[in-house]
LODREN-259418 format. One line per 2 residues: number of its first residue (from 1); their letters; for each residue x, y, z of C-alpha. Coordinates in steps of 0.2 Angstrom, whole numbers, plus 2048, in hexadecimal, padded with zeros to 3 digits. Each point is the difference from the previous one (the first is absolute). Example, Ala and Ser with C-alpha at 12.3 -4.5 7.8 and 13.67 -1.06 7.14 Angstrom:
1 = AS = 83E,7EA,827  806,811,7FD
//
This chain:
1 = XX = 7BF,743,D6A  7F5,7FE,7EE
3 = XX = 805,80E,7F7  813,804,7FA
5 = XX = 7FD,812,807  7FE,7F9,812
7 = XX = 80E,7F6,7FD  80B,80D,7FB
9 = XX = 7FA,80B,80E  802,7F3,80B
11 = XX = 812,800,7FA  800,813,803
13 = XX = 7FC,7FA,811  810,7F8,805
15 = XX = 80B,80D,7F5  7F9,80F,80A
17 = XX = 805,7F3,810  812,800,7F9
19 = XX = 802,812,7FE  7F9,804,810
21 = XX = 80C,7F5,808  80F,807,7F5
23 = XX = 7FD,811,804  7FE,7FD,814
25 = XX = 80F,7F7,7FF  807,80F,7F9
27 = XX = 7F9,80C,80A  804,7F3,810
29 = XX = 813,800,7FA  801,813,801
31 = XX = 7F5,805,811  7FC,7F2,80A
33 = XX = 811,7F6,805  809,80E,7FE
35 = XX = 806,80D,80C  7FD,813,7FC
37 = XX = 810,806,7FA  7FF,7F0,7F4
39 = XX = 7ED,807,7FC  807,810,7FE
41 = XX = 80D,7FA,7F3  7F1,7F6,7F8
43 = XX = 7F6,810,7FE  7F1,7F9,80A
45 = XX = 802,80A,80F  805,811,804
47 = XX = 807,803,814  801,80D,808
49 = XX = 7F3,80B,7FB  7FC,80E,807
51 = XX = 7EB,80A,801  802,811,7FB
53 = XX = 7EF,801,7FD  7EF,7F8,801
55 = XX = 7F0,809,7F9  7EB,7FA,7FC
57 = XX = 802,7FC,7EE  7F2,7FB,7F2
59 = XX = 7F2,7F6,808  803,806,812
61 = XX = 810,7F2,7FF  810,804,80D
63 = XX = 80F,805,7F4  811,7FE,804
65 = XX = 810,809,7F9  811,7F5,804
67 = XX = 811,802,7FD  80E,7F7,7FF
69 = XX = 80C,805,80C  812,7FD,7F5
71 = XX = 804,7FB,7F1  800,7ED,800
73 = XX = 7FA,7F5,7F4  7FA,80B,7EF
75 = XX = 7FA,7F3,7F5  7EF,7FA,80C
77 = XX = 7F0,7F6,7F6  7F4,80E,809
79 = XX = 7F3,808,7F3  7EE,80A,802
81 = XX = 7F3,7F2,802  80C,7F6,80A
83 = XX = 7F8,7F5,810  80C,807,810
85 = XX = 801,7FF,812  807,80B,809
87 = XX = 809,7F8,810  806,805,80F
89 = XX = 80A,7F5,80D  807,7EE,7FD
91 = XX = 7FC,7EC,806  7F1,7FF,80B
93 = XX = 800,814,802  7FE,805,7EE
95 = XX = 7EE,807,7FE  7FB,807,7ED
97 = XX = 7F2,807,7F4  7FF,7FC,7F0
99 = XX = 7FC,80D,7F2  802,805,7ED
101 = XX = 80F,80C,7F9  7F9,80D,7F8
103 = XX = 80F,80A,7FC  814,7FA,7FF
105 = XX = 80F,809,7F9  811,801,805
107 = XX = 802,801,814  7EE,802,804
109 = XX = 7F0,7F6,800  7EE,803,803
111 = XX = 7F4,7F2,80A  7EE,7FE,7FE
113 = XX = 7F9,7F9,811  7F3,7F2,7FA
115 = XX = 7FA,802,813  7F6,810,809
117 = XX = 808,802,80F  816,806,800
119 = XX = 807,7F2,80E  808,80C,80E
121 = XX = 811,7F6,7FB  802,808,7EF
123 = XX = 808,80E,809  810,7F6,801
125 = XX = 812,804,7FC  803,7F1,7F8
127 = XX = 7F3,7FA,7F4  802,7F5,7EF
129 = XX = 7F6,7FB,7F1  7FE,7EE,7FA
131 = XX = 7FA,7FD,7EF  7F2,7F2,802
133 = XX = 7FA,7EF,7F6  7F0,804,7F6
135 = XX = 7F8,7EF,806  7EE,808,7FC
137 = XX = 803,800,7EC  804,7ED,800
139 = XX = 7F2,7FD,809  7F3,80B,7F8
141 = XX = 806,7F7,7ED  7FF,7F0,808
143 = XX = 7F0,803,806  7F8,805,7EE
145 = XX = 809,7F1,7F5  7F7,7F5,80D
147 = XX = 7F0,808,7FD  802,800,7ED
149 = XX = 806,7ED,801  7F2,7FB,80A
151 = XX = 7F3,809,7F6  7F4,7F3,7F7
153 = XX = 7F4,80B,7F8  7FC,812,800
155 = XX = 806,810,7F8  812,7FE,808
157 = XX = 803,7EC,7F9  7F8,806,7EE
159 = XX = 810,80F,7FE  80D,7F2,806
161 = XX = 7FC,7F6,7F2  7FF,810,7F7
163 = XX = 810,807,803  809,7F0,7FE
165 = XX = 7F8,7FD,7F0  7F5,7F1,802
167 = XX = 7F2,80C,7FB  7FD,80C,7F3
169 = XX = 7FE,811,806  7EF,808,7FA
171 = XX = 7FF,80E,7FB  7EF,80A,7FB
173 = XX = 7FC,80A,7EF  801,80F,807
175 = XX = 803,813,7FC  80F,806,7F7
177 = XX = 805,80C,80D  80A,80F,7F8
179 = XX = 807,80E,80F  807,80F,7FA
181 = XX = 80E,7FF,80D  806,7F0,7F7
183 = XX = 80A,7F8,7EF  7F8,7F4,7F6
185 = XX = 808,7F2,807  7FB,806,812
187 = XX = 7EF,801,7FC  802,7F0,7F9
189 = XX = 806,7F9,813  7F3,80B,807
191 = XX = 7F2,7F7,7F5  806,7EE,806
193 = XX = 801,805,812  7ED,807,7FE
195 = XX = 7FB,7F0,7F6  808,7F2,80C
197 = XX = 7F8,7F6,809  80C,7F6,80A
199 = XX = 814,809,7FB  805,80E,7F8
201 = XX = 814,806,7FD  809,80E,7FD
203 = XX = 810,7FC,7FB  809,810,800
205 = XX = 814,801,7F8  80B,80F,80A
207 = XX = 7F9,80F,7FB  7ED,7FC,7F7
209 = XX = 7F6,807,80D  7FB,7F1,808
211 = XX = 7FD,809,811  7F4,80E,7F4
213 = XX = 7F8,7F2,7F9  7FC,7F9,811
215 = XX = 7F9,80C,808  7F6,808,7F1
217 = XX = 7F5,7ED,7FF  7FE,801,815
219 = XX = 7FA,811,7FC  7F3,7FA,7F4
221 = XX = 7FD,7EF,80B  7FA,80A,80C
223 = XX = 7F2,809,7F8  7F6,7EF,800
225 = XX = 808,7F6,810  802,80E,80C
227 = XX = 80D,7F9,80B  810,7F5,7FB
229 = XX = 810,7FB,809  80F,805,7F6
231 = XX = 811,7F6,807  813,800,7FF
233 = XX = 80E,7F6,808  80B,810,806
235 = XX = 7F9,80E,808  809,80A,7F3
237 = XX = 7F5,7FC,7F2  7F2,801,80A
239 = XX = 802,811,805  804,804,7EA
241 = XX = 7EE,7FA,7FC  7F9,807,80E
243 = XX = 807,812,7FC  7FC,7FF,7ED
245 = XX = 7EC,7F9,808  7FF,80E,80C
247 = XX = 806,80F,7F2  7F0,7FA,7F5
249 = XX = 7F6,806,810  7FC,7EC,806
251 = XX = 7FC,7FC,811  80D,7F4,803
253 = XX = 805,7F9,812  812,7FB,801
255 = XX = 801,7F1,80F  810,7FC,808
257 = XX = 80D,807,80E  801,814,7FF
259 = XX = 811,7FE,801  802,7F6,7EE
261 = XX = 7F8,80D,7F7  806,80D,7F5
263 = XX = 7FC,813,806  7F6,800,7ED
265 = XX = 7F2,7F4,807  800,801,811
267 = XX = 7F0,80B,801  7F8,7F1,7F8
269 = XX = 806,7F7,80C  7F2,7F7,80D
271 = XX = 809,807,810  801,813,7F9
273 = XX = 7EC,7FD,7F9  7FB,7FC,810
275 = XX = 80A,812,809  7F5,808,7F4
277 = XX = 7EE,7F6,801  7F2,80B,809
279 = XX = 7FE,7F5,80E  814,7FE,803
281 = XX = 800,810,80E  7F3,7F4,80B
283 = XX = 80B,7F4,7FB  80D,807,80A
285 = XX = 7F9,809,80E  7FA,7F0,804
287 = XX = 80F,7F7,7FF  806,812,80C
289 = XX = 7F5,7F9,80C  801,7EF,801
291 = XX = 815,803,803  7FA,80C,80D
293 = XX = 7F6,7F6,80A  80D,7F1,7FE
295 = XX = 80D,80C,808  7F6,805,80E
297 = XX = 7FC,7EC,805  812,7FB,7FF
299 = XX = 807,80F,80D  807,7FA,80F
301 = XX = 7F7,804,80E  806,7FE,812
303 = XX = 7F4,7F9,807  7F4,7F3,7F9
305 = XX = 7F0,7F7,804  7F0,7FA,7FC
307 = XX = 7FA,811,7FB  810,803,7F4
309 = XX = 800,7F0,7F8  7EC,802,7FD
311 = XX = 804,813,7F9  80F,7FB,7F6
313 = XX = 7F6,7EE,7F7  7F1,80E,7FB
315 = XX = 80E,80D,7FA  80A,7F2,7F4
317 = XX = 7ED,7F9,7FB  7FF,811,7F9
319 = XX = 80D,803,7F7  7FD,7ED,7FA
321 = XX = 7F1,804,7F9  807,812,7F8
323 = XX = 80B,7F4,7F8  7F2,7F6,7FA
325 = XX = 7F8,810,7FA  811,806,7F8
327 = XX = 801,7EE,7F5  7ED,800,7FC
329 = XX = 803,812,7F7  810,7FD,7F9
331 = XX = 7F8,7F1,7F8  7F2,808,7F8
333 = XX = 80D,80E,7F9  80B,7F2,7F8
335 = XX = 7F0,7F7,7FA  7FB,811,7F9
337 = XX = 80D,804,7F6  801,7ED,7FA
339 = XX = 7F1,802,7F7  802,812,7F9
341 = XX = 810,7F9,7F7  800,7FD,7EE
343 = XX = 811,7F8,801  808,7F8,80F
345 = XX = 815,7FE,7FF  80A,7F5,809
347 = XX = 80E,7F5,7FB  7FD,7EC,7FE
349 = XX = 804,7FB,810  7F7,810,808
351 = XX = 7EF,7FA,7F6  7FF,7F4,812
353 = XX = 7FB,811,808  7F3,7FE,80D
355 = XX = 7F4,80D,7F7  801,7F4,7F0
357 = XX = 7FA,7F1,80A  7ED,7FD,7FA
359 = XX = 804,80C,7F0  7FE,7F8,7EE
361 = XX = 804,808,7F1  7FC,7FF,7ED
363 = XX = 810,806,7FA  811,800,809
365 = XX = 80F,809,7F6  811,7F9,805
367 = XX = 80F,80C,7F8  811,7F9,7FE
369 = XX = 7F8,7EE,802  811,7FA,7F7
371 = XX = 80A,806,810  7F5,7F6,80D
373 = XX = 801,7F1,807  7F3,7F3,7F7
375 = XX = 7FA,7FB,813  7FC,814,804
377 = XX = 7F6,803,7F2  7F3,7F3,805
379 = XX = 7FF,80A,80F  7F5,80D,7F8
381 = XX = 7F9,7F4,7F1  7F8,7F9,80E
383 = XX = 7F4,80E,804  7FE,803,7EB
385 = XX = 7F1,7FA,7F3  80E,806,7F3
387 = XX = 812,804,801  809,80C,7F4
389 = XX = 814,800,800  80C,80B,7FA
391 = XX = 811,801,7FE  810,7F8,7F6
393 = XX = 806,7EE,804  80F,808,7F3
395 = XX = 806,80B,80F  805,7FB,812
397 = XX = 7FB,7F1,807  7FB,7FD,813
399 = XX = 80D,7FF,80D  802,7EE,806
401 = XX = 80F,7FC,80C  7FF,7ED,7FE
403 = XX = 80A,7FC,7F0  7F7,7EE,802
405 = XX = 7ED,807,802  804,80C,7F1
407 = XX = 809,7F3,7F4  7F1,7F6,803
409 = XX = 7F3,80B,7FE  7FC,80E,80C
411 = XX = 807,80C,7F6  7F4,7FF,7F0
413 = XX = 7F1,80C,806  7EE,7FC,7FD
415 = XX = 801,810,7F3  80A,7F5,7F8
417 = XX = 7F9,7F2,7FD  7EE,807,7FC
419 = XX = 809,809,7F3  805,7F1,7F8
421 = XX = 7F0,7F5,805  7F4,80C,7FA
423 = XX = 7F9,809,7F1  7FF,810,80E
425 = XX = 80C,80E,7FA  803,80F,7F7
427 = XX = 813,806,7FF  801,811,7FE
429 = XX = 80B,805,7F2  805,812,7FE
431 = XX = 80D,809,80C  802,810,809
433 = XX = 812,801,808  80D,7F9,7F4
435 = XX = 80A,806,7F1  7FC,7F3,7F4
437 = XX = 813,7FD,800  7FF,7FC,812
439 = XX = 7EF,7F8,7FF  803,7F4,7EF
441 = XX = 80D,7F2,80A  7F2,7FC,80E
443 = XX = 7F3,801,7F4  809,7F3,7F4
445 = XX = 806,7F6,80D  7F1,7FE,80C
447 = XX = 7F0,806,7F7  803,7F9,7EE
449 = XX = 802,811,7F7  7F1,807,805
451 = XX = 802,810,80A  7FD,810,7F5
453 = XX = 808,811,807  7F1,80B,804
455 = XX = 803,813,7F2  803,80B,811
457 = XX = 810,7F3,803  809,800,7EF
459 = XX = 7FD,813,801  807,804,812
461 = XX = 80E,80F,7FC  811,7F6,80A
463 = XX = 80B,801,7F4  80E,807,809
465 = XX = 802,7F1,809  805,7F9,7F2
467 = XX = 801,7ED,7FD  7F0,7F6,807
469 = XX = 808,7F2,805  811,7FD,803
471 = XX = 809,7F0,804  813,802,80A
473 = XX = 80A,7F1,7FF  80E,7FE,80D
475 = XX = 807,7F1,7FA  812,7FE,800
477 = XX = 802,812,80B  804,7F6,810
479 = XX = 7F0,803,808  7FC,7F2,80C
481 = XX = 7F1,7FC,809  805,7FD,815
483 = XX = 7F6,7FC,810  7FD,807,810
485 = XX = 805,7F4,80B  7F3,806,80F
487 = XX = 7F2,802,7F3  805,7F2,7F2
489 = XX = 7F9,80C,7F5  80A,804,7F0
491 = XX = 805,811,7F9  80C,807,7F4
493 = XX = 80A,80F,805  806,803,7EE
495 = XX = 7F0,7FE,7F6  7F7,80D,80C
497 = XX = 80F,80A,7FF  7FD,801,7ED
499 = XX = 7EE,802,801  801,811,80A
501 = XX = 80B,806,7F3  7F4,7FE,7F1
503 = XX = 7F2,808,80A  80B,80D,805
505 = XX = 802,803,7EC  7EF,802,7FC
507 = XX = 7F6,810,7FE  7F5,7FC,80D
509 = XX = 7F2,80F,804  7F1,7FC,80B
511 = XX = 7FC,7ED,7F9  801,7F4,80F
513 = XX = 80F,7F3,800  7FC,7EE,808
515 = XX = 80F,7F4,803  7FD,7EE,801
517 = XX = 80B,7F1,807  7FD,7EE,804
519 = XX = 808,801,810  800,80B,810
521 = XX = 814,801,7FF  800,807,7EF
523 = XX = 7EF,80D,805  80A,806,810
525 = XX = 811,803,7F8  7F7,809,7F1
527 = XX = 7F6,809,80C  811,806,80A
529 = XX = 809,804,7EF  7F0,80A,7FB
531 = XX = 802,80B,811  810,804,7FF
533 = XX = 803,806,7EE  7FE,813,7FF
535 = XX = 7FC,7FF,7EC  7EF,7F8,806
537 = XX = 7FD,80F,80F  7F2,808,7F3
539 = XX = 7F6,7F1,7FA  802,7F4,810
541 = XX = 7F0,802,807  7F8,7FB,7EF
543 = XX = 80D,7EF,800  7F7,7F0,809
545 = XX = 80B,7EE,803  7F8,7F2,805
547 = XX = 7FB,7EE,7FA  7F5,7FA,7F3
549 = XX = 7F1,7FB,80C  801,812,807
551 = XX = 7FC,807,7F0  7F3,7F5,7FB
553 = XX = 7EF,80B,7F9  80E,810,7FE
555 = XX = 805,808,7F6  811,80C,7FA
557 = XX = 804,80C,7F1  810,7F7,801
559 = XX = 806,7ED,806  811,7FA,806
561 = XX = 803,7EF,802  811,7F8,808
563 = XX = 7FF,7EF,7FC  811,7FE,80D
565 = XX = 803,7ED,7FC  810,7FE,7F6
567 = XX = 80B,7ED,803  809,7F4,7F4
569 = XX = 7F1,7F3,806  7F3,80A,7F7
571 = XX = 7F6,7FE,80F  7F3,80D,801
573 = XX = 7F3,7FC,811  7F0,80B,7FF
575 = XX = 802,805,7F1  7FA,7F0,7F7
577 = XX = 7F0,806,807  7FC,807,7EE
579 = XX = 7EF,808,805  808,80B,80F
581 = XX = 80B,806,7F1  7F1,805,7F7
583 = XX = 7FB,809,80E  80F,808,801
585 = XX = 802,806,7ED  7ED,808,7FD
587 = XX = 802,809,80E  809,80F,7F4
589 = XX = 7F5,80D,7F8  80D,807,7F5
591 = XX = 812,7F8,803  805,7F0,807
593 = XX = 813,7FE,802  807,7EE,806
595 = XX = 811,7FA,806  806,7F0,800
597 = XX = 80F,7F4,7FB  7F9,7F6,7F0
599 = XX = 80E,7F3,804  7F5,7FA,80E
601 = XX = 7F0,806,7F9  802,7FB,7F0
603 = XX = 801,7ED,804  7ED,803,804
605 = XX = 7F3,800,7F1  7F5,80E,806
607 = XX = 80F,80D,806  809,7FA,7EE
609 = XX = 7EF,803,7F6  802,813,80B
611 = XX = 80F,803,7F9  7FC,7FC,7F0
613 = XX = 7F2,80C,800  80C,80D,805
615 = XX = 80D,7FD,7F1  7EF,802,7F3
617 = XX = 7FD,811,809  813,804,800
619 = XX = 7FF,805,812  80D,7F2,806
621 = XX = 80D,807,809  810,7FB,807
623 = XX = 805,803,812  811,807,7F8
625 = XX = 7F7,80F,7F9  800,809,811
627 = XX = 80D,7FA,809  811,805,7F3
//
C-alpha cells in the first residue's frame, strides 16, 4: 500500500472482518444451535404462526398476514425492513421462502414474498418466522474498500486522498448562491456545496434544518446536472428526503424492497412507477399468457406419446419466449424511468442495485453520513465525480457490535474524518426546535457556544408548561436501579413510578410527549405504567416511549427522559455514550424534564456539568418534592 489512506482502508478491511464475524456469532448463538423454543426466548423466531391472510401487494409481490398463535415470548428482535423466512417443517423436511417484514406490531406480522410464485406449502398449520444474517451488506462494503484500496489512479484514488486529507480539497470561485427558502448560514453551505469540486459538508446540529438545507442545494444541483443519486444508511431517512424531494414537484425514484418503504414514498417507489408506466398493461397480459401456456404444458395427461411431448416442448417454448418478451419490456420501462429521474434514492448498500450498474454520477448526496458505516459509504462514492455529506458526527454514531472492531476504529465514520481532514464544511448555526433553555447546554457542550435560537423559537406562546428544563434528582429516595434476569436489561421501577407522576402534573393540551430510556426494560415498564394510569386516558395517544435511536431525526413539544441507572458504584453503562445523550436532550421543543440519581450521575463530568446547568436555571428538583 503507498498511501496512508490505503493503509487505513486496508485496516478498515480486517475491522469490517471482525465485526461480521462478531455479529454472526451473535446471530449463530441466538438461531442456529439453538432449538425453537430456545429461538423463541431469544426473540429470533416466532412458532406457531398461523396465515389469516395472503394478498398481491406493491410490485405484484405475494403478501402474507401471520399471527402468533399464543402469547409466548413478547420481547422478539423482529422490525419492518427485517430479512425473514418463513418455514415450514423440521430437519431434512423443512422447506422455506425468504422475504421482507413489512408491517409488525404486537401479535401480528406482515411478510413480503421476495419470490413470484406462493409455495403450495404456505398453507400450513404450523409455520414460523426465522430472522436471517444479512451476509449481503458485509459483502457489498467489502467489495467497495477493495475497490477504493486498489485504485491507482482516477477520479475514485484522487477523493481517497481527498477525504483523508493528503490532498487539499478544491474548490472553484464561484457564485454566492442566495435561496429565498434559506438563512444566511445555509446559503452559505448551499454556496460551498455548488462551489466543490471534490467534498462538500453539511454539518447540521438537532434542529438547524440540515435535511431543508439538503434538499434545497439537490434542488438547485439539478438544474445543471440533471440526474443525481442521493443516499442514506437507513431506509428511514431515505424515505424523509425523498418525501421533502417529491413535495417540490421532483421526479424522484426511490429503489429498494416495497416492503421497507414508508406509505409517504412509495408512489415514488420503482415497483408502483412501473404499475403505472404506459406500457405496464402489455407488460402484464404478457406475463397473463406466458402462465397460461406454462399451465397448459405441465397438465397431466393420460396418455402420452411422441405427438404429446412434441405439442407440450412447442407449448412451454412459448410461454418461454412470452417470458422473454415479458423481460425485454419490463426492461425498457425500468430503463425508462431511470433516465427520466432527477434524483435516484436508495440507501448505501441498496446503491449496489442492479439498474446503478453502468450509472456514474457527478454528485452523490449521502444524508446522515455520521450514522454509516465508513466501508458503506464507499459504496456509492464509487459511482461519484463528487460527494457532498451531511449530517452530525456530534449525534449518534454507527451501530457496531464488535467492541474490538469499534475501539479500534470501525466506529469513526468517513463523515468524520473528512470533517476534520478538510477545509470542506459549513455548520449551520441557527435553530428551529429548542427553547434556548433547553437548547444552550448542547450548544455549549458540543458546538462551542454557537447555536443561536431562531425569533419564531424564543417567541413560541408555552408558558403554561412552565419550567423549560427541569432536572429531578432521586438520590437518597431509595430508588435502585435492578435487572431483568431473562433480558439482563436494567430498569428502575421507582424512577418510572415518579416519572408518570410529574407528567401526570402538567397541563398538558394537544403537544406531543416522547419518553426516552436507555434500556428496553425501563421503555417496557414505562410503556405499561403509561397504559394503566387513568390520569393519562385523554393525552395517551399523544405520549410515545421508546429509546434514543428510535427518535433520532424527531421531534416532541415535550421530552422525558428516565435516565434508570441508580448504584453505589456510579456505574452508568450506555450512558457514558455522551452523544446519544445529546440526541436525547434536543429532541424537546418546548420542555425537557430528566430524572435521575445525581449520586450515581454525578461521579460523571458531563451528567455533573447537567446538573449544574439546572441549579443556574433553578429548575433542579428533588425527588422528595413529589413523593411526601
Amino acid at each position: 500500500m503507498n498511501t496512508e489512506a490505503q493503509r487505513a482502508l486496508q485496516n478498515l478491511v480486517e475491522l469490517l472482518k471482525i465485526e461480521k464475524e462478531e455479529d454472526y456469532a451473535q446471530y449463530e448463538k441466538k438461531m442456529l444451535h439453538a432449538s425453537i423454543k430456545e429461538r423463541r426466548k431469544q426473540g429470533v423466531t416466532w412458532h406457531p404462526v398461523e396465515l389469516v391472510n395472503r394478498y398481491i401487494s406493491t410490485g405484484e409481490r405475494y403478501t402474507l398476514e401471520l399471527d402468533k398463535t399464543n402469547d409466548f415470548d413478547q420481547n422478539h428482535a423482529f422490525q419492518t425492513g427485517a430479512v425473514v423466512s418463513i418455514f415450514s417443517g423440521h430437519g431434512d423436511e423443512a422447506q422455506s421462502i425468504s422475504g421482507v417484514v413489512s408491517y409488525i406490531k404486537d401479535k401480528k406480522m406482515r411478510v413480503a414474498l421476495n419470490g413470484t410464485e406462493l409455495p403450495d406449502w404456505v398453507r400450513d398449520d404450523r409455520l414460523g418466522v426465522n430472522l436471517l444474517f444479512d451476509e449481503g451488506s458485509y459483502r457489498e462494503m467489502n467489495k467497495a474498500l477493495k475497490k477504493v484500496i486498489t485504485a491507482e489512479k482516477g477520479r475514485i484514488a484522487e477523493l481517497r486522498e481527498t477525504l483523508y486529507g493528503a490532498a487539499r480539497a478544491q474548490f472553484k470561485k464561484g457564485f454566492d448562491y442566495q435561496s429565498v427558502n434559506l438563512n444566511a448560514v445555509q446559503n452559505r453551505a448551499l454556496t460551498n456545496i455548488f462551489n466543490a469540486r471534490d467534498i462538500a459538508i453539511i454539518h447540521g446540529p438537532p434542529g438547524t434544518g440540515k435535511t431543508t438545507t439538503l434538499v434545497n442545494a439537490i434542488k438547485e444541483i439539478i438544474k445543471d446536472e440533471k440526474q443525481v443519486l442521493v443516499c442514506a444508511q437507513s431506509n428511514a431517512t431515505v424515505d424523509l428526503v425523498v418525501e421533502k424531494l417529491a413535495d417540490l414537484d421532483l421526479k424522484v425514484l426511490r429503489l429498494g424492497h416495497p416492503a421497507r418503504l414508508t406509505a409517504e414514498v412509495i408512489e415514488n417507489s420503482l415497483d408502483v412507477k412501473i404499475s403505472k408506466h404506459a406500457f405496464f398493461k402489455e407488460l402484464k397480459d404478457i406475463r397473463k399468457r406466458a402462465e397460461e401456456y406454462k399451465r397448459m404444458g405441465q397438465q397431466y395427461k393420460r396418455h402420452f406419446g411422441r405427438e404429446e411431448r412434441m405439442q407440450r416442448q412447442l407449448i412451454m417454448k412459448e410461454a418461454r419466449m412470452l417470458r422473454e418478451d415479458a423481460d425485454r419490456i419490463e426492461s425498457q420501462i425500468t430503463e425508462d424511468l431511470m433516465d427520466r429521474a432527477q434524483v435516484i434514492a436508495c440507501t448505501l448498500v441498496g446503491s449496489t442495485h442492479y439498474l446503478l450498474k453502468d450509472r456514474m454520477f457527478r454528485t452523490v448526496f449521502i444524508d446522515e453520513a455520521s450514522q454509516a458505516l465508513e466501508p458503506a459509504c464507499w459504496i456509492p462514492i464509487l459511482r461519484a465525480h463528487r460527494v457532498v455529506m451531511a449530517g452530525d458526527h456530534q449525534q449518534l454514531p454507527p451501530t457496531v457490535k464488535s467492541i474490538k472492531a469499534g475501539r479500534d476504529g470501525l466506529e469513526h465514520t468517513l463523515f468524520e474524518k473528512a470533517i476534520n481532514a478538510t477545509e470542506s464544511s459549513v455548520m449551520l448555526e441557527t435553530q428551529y426546535r429548542m427553547h434556548p433553555d433547553i437548547m444552550k447546554f448542547s450548544s455549549d457542550y458540543f458546538y462551542e457556544g454557537k447555536l443561536v435560537a431562531a425569533e419564531e423559537v424564543i417567541r413560541r406562546p408555552t408558558d403554561a408548561l412552565g419550567e423549560r428544563l427541569t432536572f429531578i434528582d432521586t438520590a437518597g429516595s431509595g430508588f435502585v436501579e435492578r435487572i431483568n434476569k431473562e433480558t439482563l436489561s436494567t430498569y428502575n421501577e421507582d424512577e418510572a413510578k415518579l416519572l408518570v407522576e410529574h407528567l401526570c402534573g402538567i397541563n398538558i393540551t394537544d403537544e406531543r410527549i416522547g419518553i426516552i430510556a436507555p434500556y428496553k426494560a425501563q421503555i417496557l415498564l414505562l410503556q405499561d405504567l403509561i397504559i394503566k394510569e387513568p390520569r393519562l386516558d385523554q393525552i395517551r395517544e399523544q405520549i410515545t416511549v421508546n429509546t434514543v435511536d428510535s427518535f433520532q431525526g424527531q421531534e416532541r413539544d415535550v421530552i422525558y427522559i428516565s435516565l434508570t441507572r441508580s448504584n453505589n458504584k456510579g456505574e452508568i453503562g450506555f450512558l457514558k455514550e455522551y452523544r446519544r445523550m445529546n440526541v436525547a436532550m434536543t429532541r424537546a421543543k418546548s420542555k425537557l424534564v430528566m430524572v435521575g440519581d445525581s449520586s450515581t450521575l454525578g461521579k460523571d463530568s458531563f451528567y455533573s456539568a447537567i446538573i449544574d446547568y439546572t441549579e443556574k436555571l433553578g429548575s433542579y428538583h428533588s425527588a422528595f418534592e413529589w413523593l411526601y
